[in-house]
TORKOL-4160 file (C-alpha; in steps of 0.2 Angstrom, whole numbers, padded with zeros to 4 digits, m for minus):
373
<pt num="1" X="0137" Y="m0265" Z="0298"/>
<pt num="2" X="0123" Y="m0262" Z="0309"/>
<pt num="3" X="0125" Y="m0255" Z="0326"/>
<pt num="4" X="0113" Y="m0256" Z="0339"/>
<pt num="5" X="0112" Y="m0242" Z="0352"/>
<pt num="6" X="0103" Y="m0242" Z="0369"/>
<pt num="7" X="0105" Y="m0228" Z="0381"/>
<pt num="8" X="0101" Y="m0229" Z="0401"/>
<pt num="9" X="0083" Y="m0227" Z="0406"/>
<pt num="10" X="0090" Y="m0213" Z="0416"/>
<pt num="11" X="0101" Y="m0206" Z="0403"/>
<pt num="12" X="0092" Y="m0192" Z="0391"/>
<pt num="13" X="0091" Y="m0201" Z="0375"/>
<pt num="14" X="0107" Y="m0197" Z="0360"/>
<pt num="15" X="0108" Y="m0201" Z="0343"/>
<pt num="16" X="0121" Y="m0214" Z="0338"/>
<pt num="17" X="0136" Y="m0207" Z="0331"/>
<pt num="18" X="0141" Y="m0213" Z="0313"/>
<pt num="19" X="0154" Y="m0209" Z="0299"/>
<pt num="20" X="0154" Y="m0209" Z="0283"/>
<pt num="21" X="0160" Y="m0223" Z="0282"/>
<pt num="22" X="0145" Y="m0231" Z="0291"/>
<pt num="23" X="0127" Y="m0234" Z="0287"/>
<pt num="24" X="0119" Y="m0239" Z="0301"/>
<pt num="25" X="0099" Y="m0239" Z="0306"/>
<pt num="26" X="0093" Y="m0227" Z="0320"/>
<pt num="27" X="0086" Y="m0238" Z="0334"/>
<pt num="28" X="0074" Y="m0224" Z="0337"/>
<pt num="29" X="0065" Y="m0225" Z="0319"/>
<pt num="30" X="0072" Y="m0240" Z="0311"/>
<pt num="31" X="0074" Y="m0260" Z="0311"/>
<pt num="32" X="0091" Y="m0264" Z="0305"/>
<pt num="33" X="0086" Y="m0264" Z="0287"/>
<pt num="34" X="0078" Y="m0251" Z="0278"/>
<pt num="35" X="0064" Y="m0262" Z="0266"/>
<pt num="36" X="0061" Y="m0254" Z="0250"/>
<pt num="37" X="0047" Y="m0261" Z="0237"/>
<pt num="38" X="0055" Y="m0265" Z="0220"/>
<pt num="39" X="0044" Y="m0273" Z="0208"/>
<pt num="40" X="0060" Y="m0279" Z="0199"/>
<pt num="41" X="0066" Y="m0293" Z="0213"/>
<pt num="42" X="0054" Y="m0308" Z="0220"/>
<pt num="43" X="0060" Y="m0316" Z="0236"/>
<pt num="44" X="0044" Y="m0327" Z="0234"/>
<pt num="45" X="0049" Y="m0341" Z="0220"/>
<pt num="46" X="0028" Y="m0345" Z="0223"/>
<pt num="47" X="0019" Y="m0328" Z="0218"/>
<pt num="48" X="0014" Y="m0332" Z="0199"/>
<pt num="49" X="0006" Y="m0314" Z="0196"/>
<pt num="50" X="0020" Y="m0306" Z="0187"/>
<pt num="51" X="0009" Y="m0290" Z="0194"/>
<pt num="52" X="0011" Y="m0296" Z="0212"/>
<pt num="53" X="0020" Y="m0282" Z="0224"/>
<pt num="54" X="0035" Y="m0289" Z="0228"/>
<pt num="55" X="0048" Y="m0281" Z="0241"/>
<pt num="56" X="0066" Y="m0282" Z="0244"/>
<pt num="57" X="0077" Y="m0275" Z="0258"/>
<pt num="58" X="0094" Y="m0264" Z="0259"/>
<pt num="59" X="0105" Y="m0256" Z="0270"/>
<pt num="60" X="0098" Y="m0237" Z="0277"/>
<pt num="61" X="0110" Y="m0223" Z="0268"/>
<pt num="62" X="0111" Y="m0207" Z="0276"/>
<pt num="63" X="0116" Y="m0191" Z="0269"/>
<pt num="64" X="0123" Y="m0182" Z="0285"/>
<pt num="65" X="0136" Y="m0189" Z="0293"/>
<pt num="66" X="0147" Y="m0187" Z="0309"/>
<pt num="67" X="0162" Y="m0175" Z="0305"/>
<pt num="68" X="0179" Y="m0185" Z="0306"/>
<pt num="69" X="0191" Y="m0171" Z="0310"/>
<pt num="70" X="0178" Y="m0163" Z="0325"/>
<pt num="71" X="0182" Y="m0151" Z="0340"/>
<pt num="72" X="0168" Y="m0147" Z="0347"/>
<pt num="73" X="0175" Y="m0131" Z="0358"/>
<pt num="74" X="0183" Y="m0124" Z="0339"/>
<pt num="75" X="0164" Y="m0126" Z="0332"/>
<pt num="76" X="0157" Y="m0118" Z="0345"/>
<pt num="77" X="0169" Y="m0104" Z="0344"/>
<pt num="78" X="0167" Y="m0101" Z="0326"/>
<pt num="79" X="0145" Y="m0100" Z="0329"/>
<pt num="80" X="0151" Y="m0087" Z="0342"/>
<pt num="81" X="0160" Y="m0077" Z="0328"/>
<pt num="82" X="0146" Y="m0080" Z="0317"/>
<pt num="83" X="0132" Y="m0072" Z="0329"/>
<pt num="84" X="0145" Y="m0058" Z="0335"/>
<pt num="85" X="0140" Y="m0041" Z="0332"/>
<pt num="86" X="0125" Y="m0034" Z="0319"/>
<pt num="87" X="0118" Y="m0047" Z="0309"/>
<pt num="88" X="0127" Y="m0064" Z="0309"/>
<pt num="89" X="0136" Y="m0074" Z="0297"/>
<pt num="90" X="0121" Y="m0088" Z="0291"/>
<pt num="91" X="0134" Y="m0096" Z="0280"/>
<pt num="92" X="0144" Y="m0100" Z="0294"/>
<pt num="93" X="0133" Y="m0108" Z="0304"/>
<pt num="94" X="0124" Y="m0120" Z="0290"/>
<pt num="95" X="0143" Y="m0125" Z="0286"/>
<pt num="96" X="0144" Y="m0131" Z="0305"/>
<pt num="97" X="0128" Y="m0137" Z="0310"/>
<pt num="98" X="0121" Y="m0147" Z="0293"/>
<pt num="99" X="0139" Y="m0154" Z="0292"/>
<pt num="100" X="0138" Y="m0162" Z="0310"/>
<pt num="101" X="0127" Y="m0176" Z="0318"/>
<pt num="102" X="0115" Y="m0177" Z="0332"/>
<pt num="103" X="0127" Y="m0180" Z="0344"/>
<pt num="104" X="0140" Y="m0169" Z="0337"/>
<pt num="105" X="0128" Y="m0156" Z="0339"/>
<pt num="106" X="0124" Y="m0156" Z="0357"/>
<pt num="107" X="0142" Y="m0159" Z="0360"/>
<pt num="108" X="0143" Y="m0141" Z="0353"/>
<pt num="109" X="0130" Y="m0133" Z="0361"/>
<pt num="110" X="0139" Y="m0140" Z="0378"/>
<pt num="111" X="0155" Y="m0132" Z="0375"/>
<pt num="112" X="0146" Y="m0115" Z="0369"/>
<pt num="113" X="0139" Y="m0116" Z="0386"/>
<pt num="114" X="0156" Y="m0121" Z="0395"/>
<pt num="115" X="0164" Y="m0106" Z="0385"/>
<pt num="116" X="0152" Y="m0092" Z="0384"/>
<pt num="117" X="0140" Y="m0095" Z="0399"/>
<pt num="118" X="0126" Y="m0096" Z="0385"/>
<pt num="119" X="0112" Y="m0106" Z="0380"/>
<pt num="120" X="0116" Y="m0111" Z="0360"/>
<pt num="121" X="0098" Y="m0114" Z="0355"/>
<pt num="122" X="0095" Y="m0100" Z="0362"/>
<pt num="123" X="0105" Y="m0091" Z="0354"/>
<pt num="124" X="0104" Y="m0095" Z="0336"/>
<pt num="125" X="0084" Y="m0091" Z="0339"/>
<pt num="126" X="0088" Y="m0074" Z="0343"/>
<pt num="127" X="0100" Y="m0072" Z="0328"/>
<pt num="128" X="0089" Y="m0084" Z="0314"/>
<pt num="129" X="0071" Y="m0078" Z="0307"/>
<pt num="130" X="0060" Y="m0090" Z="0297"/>
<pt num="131" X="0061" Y="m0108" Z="0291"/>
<pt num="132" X="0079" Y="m0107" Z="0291"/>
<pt num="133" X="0078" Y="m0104" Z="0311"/>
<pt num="134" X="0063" Y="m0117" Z="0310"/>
<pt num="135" X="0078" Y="m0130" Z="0301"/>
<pt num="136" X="0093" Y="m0125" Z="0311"/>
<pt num="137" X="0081" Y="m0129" Z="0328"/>
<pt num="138" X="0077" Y="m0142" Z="0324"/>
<pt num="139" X="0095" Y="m0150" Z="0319"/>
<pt num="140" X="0098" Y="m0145" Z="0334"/>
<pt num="141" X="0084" Y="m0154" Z="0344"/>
<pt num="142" X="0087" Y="m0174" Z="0346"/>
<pt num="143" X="0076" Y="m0186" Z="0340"/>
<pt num="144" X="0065" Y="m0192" Z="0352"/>
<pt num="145" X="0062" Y="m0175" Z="0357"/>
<pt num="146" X="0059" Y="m0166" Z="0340"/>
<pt num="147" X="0046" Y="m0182" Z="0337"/>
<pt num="148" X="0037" Y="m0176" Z="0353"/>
<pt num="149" X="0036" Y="m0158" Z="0350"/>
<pt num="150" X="0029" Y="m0163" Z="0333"/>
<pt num="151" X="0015" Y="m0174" Z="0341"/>
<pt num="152" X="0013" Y="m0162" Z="0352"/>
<pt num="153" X="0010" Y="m0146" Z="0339"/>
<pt num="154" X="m0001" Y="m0158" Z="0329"/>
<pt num="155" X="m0014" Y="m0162" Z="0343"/>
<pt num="156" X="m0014" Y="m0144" Z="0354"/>
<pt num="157" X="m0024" Y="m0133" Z="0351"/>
<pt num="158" X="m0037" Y="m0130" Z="0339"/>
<pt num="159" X="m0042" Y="m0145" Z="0326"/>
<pt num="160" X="m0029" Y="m0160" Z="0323"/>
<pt num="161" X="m0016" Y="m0163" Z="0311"/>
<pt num="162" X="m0022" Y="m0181" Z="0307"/>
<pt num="163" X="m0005" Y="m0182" Z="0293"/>
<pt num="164" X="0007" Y="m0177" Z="0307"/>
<pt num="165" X="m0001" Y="m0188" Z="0320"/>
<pt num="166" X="m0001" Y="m0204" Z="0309"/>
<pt num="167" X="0016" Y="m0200" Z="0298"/>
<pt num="168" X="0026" Y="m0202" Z="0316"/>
<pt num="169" X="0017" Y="m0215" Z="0324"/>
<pt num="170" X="0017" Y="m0227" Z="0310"/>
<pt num="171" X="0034" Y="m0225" Z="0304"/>
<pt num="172" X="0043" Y="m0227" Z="0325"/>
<pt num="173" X="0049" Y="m0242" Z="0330"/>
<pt num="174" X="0042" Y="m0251" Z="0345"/>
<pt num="175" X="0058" Y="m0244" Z="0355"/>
<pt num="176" X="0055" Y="m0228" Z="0346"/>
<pt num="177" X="0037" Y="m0226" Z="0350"/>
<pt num="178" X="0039" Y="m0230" Z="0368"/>
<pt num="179" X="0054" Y="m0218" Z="0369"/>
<pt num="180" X="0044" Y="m0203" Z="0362"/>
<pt num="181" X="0031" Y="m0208" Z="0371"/>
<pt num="182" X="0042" Y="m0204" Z="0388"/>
<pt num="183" X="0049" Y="m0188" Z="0380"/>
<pt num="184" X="0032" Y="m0181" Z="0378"/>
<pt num="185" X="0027" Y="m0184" Z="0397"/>
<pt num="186" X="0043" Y="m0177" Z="0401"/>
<pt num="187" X="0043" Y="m0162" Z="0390"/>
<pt num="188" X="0022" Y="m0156" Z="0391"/>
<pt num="189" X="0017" Y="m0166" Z="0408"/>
<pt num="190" X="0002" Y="m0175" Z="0399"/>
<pt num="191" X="0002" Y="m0192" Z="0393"/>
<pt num="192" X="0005" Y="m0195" Z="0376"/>
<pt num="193" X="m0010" Y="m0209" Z="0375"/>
<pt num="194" X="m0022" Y="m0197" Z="0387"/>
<pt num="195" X="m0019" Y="m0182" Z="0374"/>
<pt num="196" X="m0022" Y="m0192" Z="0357"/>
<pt num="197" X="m0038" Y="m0200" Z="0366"/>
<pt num="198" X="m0044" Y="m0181" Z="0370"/>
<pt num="199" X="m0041" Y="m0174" Z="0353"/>
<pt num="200" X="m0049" Y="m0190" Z="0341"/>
<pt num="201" X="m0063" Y="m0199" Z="0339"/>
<pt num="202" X="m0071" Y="m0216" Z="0332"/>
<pt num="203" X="m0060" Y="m0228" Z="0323"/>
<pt num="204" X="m0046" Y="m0215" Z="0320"/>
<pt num="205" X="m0044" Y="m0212" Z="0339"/>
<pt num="206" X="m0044" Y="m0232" Z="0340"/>
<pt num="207" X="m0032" Y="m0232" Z="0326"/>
<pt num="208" X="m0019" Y="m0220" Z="0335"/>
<pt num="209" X="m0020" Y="m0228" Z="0353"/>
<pt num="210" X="m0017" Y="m0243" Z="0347"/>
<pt num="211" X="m0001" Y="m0238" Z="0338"/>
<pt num="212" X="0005" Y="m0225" Z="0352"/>
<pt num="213" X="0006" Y="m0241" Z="0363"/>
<pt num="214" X="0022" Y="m0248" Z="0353"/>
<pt num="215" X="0018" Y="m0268" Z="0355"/>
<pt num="216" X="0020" Y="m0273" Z="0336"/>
<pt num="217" X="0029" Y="m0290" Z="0333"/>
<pt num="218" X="0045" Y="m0286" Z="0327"/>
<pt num="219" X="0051" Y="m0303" Z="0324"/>
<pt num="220" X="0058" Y="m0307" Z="0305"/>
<pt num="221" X="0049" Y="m0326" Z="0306"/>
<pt num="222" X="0035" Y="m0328" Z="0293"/>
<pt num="223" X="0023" Y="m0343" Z="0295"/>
<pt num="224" X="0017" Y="m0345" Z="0280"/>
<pt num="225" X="m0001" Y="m0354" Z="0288"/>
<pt num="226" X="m0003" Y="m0337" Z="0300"/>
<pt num="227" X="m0001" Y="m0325" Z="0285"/>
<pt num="228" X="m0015" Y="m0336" Z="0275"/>
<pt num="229" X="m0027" Y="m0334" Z="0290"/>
<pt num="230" X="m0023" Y="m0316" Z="0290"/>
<pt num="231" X="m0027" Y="m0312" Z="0272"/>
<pt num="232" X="m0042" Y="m0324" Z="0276"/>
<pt num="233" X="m0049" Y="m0313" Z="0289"/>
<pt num="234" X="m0043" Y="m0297" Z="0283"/>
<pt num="235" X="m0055" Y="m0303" Z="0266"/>
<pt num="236" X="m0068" Y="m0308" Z="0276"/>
<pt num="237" X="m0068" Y="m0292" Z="0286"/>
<pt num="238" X="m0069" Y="m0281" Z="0271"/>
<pt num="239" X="m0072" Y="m0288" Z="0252"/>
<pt num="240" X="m0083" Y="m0301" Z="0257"/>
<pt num="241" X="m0094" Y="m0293" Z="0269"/>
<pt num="242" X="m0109" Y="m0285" Z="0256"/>
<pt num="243" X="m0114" Y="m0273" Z="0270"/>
<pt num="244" X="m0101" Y="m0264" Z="0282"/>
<pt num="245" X="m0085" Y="m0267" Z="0287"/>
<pt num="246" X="m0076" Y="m0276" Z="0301"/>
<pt num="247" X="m0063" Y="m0262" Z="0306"/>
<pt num="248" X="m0057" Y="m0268" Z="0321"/>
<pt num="249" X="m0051" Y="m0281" Z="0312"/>
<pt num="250" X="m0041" Y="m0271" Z="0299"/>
<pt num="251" X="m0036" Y="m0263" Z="0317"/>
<pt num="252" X="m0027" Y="m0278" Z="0326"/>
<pt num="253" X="m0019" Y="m0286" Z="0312"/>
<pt num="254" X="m0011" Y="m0270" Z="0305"/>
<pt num="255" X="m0004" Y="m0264" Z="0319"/>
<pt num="256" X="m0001" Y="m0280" Z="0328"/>
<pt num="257" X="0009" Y="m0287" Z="0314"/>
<pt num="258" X="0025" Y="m0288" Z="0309"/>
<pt num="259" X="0032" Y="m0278" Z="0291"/>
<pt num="260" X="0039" Y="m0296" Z="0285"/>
<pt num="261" X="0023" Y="m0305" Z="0291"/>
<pt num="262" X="0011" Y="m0291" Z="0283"/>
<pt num="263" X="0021" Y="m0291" Z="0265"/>
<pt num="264" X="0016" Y="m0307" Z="0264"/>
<pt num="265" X="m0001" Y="m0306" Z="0269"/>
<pt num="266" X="m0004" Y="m0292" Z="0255"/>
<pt num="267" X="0003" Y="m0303" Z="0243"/>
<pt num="268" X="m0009" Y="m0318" Z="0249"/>
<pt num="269" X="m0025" Y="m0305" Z="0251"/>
<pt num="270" X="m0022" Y="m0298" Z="0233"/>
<pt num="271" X="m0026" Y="m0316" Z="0227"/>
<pt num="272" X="m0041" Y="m0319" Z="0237"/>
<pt num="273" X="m0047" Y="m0300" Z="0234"/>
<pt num="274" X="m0041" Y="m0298" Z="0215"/>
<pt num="275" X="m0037" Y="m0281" Z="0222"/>
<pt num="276" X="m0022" Y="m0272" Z="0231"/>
<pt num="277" X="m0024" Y="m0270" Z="0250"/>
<pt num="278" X="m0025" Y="m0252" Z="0247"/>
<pt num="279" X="m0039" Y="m0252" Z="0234"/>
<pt num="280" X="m0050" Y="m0263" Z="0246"/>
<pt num="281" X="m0046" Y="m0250" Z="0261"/>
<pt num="282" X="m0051" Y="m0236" Z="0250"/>
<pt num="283" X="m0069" Y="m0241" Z="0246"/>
<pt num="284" X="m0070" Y="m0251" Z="0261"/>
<pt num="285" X="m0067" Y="m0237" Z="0274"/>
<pt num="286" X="m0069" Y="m0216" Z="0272"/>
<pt num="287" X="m0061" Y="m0201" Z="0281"/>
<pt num="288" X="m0048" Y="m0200" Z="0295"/>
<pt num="289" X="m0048" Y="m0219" Z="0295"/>
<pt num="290" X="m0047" Y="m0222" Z="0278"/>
<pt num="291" X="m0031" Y="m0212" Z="0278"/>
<pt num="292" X="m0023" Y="m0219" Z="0292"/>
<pt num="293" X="m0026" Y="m0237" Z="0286"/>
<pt num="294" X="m0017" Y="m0232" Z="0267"/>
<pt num="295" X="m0003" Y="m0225" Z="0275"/>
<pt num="296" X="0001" Y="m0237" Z="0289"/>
<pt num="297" X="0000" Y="m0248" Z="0272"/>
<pt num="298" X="0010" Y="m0238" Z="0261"/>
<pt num="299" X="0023" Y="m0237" Z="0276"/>
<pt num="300" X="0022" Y="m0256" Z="0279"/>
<pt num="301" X="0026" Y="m0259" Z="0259"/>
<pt num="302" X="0038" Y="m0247" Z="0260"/>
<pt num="303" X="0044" Y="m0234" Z="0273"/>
<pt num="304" X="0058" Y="m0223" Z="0259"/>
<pt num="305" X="0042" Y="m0223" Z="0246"/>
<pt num="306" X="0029" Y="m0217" Z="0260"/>
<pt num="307" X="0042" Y="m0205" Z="0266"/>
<pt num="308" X="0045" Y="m0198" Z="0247"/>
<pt num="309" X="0027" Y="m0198" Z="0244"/>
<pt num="310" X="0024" Y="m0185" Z="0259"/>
<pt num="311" X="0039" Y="m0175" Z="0254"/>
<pt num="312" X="0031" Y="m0173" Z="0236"/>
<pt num="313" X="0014" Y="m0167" Z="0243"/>
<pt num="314" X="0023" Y="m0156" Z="0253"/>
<pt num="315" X="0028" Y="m0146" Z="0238"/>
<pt num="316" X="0016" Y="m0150" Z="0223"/>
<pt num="317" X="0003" Y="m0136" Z="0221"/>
<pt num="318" X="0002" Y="m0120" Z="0228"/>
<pt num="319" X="0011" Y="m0117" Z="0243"/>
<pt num="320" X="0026" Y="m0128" Z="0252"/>
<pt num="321" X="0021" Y="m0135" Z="0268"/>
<pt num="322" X="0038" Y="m0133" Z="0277"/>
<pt num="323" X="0034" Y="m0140" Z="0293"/>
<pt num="324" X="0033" Y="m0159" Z="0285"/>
<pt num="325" X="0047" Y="m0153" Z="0272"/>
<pt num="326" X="0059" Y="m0148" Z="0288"/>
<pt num="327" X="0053" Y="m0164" Z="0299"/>
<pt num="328" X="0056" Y="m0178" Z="0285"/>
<pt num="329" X="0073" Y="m0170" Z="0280"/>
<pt num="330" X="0079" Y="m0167" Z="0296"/>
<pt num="331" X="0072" Y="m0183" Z="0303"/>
<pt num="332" X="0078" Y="m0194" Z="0290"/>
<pt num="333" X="0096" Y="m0187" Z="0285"/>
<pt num="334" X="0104" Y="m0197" Z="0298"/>
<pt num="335" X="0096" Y="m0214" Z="0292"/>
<pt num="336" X="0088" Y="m0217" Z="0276"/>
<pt num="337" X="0088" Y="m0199" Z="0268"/>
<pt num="338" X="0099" Y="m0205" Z="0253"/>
<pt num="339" X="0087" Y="m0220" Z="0249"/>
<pt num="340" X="0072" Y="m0206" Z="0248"/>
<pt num="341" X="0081" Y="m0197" Z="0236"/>
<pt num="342" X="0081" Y="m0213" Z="0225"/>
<pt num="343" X="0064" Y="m0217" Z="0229"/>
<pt num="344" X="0057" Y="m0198" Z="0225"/>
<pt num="345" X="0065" Y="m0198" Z="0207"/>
<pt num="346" X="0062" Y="m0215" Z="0203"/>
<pt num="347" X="0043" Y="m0210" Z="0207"/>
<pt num="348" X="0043" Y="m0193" Z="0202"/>
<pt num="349" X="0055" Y="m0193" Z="0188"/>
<pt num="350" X="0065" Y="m0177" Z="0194"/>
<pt num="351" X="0075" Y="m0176" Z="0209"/>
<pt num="352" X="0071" Y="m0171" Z="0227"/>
<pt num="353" X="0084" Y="m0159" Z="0223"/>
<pt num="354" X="0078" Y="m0150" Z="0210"/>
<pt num="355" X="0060" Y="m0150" Z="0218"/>
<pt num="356" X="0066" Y="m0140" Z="0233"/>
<pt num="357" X="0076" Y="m0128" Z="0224"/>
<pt num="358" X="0060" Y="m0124" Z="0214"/>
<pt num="359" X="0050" Y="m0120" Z="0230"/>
<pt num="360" X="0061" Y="m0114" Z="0241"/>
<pt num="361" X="0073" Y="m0099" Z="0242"/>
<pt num="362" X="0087" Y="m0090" Z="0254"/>
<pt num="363" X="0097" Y="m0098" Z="0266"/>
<pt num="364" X="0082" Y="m0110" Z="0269"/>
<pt num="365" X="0085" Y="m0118" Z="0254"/>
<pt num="366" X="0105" Y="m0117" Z="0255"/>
<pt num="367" X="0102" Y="m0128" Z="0271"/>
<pt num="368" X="0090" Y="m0143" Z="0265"/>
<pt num="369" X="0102" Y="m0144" Z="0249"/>
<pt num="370" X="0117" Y="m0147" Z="0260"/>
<pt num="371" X="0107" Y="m0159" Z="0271"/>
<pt num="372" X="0101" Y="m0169" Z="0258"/>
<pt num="373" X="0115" Y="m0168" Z="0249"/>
């Protein structure tokens, strides 16, 4: 069953409590179906091209659930023990925050405050070093507000981190966007719109603004004369022009869209163009753009692919970029984590498992494995 939950404008903004016996989309980050692409199953009896991208949808699986027998004054009392005296028991405190949810978590951090007159967060990042601090922080941050310090980091100081920038804003829900959105005002006193527009530029900056305004159409109707004149334009804008390219175009109908509308027009465009969406996009447009446009796509054809294509590139090669690894595991665990997982081995042929006890180590790599687990 999917449940939706909406908090007060005035409340700060929790994430909805599940069991393991539930598997329900956060209204954050998520519709009330997770879409995955699977070229096995047609839901369009009229695409004759056996080649065709086809897409299917299924319910969201988490891998972190809420604890069933919780007591949030005993957790807290046994993260006390943990961080009592030299040193501190990490074990301890990866058994009791990777085995709770969101809300469990702040629960805990209020009672640690009610009991001990301390500030939890606070406290594990006086006790923790390194990316397991990095991971245990950020469990502890909700959502919204882990989303915003992300955006935040990515766009602050010197350069931007384009990846970051686009990887959030594309995969948010209208609600979701519009929630961040108020986090970051409140967190950093600058508008989220105001601080993307100052650290972009050209089509990318136009790209970005548009997305960080959360007005997609998120209605599940498809009318199939629409999604003809969309692939029309979208052709006409790109593959048919000899000289330049149309962006703005490529602009309003991607981000405007809805998923269920835009999986039909990539079927329709890859008939008029002979090509995928994502083949014209990359000889159509170049740099930051061209980026953001392939993976608004690839998120649009499918969110758990896109979402196991960025955990993969954070490991492959030398080096591991932990941020993403920490943000896309932590993010995910309470919605769609478990359907990653499928999608990363299916894609990869080894599992995300295996991959991250490969390139990581300690009690950094103890934590993702229960998270993901």
């Amino acid at each position: 069953m999917v449940r939706a939950v909406r908090w007060p404008q005035s409340a700060p903004p929790k994430w909805p409590t599940r069991s393991r016996n539930e598997k329900s989309a956060s209204v954050v980050s998520e519709p009330p179906l997770c879409l995955s692409l699977s070229p096995s199953y047609s839901r369009d009896r009229r695409t004759p091209a056996a080649k065709m991208t086809t897409y299917v949808t299924s319910k969201c699986t988490p891998t972190v659930f809420s604890s069933q027998n919780f007591d949030a004054k005993e957790d807290a009392t046994a993260l006390k023990k943990a961080m009592k005296g030299f040193g501190c028991d990490q074990k301890a405190i990866i058994d009791v925050i990777a085995s709770r949810g969101i809300v469990q978590r702040i629960e805990i951090a209020e009672a640690f405050k009610t009991l001990f007159g301390k500030d939890l967060k606070k406290e594990l990042k006086n006790e923790l070093s390194g990316h397991l601090e990095d991971t245990v922080l950020a469990l502890m941050t909700p959502l919204p507000d882990l989303y915003a310090k992300e955006l935040h980091d990515a766009i602050s100081g010197i350069g931007t981190n384009e990846d970051v920038l686009v990887e959030i804003l594309c995969t948010l829900s209208n609600f979701g966007v519009r929630t961040v959105a108020e986090c970051y005002e409140k967190l950093y006193g600058h508008n989220l719109e105001h601080d993307i527009k100052g650290d972009t530029s050209g089509h990318f900056k136009r790209l970005c603004v548009s997305l960080s305004m959360g007005n997609r159409d998120e209605s599940p109707n498809v009318n199939e004369d629409a999604v003809r004149l969309d692939a029309e334009a979208l052709y006409n804008a790109g593959e048919k022009i000899k000289w330049g390219t149309d962006e703005s175009v490529f602009n309003q109908i991607l981000v405007t869209k809805s998923y269920q509308h835009l999986r039909r027009v990539f079927v329709e465009y890859e008939k008029l163009a002979s090509k995928d969406i994502e083949e014209s996009i990359k000889s159509e447009f170049s740099g930051d753009i061209c980026m953001g446009l392939l993976s608004l796509v690839k998120c649009i054809k499918s969110k758990v692919e896109f979402f196991a294509e960025r955990l993969h590139k954070s490991m492959v090669g030398l080096g591991t970029d932990d941020r993403t690894l920490i943000r896309i595991v932590v993010s995910r665990s309470e919605i769609d984590l478990g359907d990653i997982k499928v999608a990363y081995e299916k894609k990869y042929g080894k599992s995300l498992e295996s991959w991250i006890i490969g390139d990581t180590s300690g009690d950094y790599k103890k934590i993702l494995l229960k998270i993901i687990a």
